[in-house]
C-alpha positions in Angstrom: 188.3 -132.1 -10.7 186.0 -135.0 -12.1 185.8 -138.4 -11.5 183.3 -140.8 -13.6 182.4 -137.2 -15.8 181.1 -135.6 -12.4 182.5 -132.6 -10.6 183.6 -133.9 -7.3 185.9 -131.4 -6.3 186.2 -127.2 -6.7 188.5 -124.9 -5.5 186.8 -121.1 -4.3 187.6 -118.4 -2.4 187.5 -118.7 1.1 185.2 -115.8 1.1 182.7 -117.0 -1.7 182.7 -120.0 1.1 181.6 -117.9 3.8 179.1 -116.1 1.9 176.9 -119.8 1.0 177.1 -120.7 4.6 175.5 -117.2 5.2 172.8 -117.8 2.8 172.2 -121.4 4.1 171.6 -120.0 7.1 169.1 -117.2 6.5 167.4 -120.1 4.4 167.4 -122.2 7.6 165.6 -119.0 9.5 163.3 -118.7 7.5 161.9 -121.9 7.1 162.5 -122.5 10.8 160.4 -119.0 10.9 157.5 -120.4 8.3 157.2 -123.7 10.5 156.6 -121.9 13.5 154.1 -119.7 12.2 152.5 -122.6 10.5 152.2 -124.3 14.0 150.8 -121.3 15.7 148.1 -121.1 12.4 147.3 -124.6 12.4 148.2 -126.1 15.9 150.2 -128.9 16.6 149.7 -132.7 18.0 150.9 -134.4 20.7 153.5 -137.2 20.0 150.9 -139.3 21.2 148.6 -138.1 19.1 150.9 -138.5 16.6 151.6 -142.3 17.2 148.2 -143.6 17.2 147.5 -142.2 14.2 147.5 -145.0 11.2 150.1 -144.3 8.3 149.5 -144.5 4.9 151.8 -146.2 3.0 
């Protein structure tokens, strides 16, 4: 269905549905997995750390 020219609506399989949220997942892994070895390349900071330091606008 369209409303204002834009698809709004879609009617799949309730297996095609299933198979995205599998996808999204591993997609959520792995960058969960990339930001965690990124911290343990890199470090982290405190929050404290975090809030004294000035932000560029």
């Amino acid at each position: 269905m369209t409303y204002r020219k834009k698809l709004f609506l879609a009617v799949v399989p309730i297996e095609d549905v299933y198979l995205i949220e599998e996808l999204e997942e591993c997609i959520d892994r792995a960058d969960a997995n990339d930001a965690r070895q990124e911290a343990l390349n890199t470090g982290t900071i405190s929050s404290e750390q975090l809030k004294s330091t000035p932000t560029r606008l």
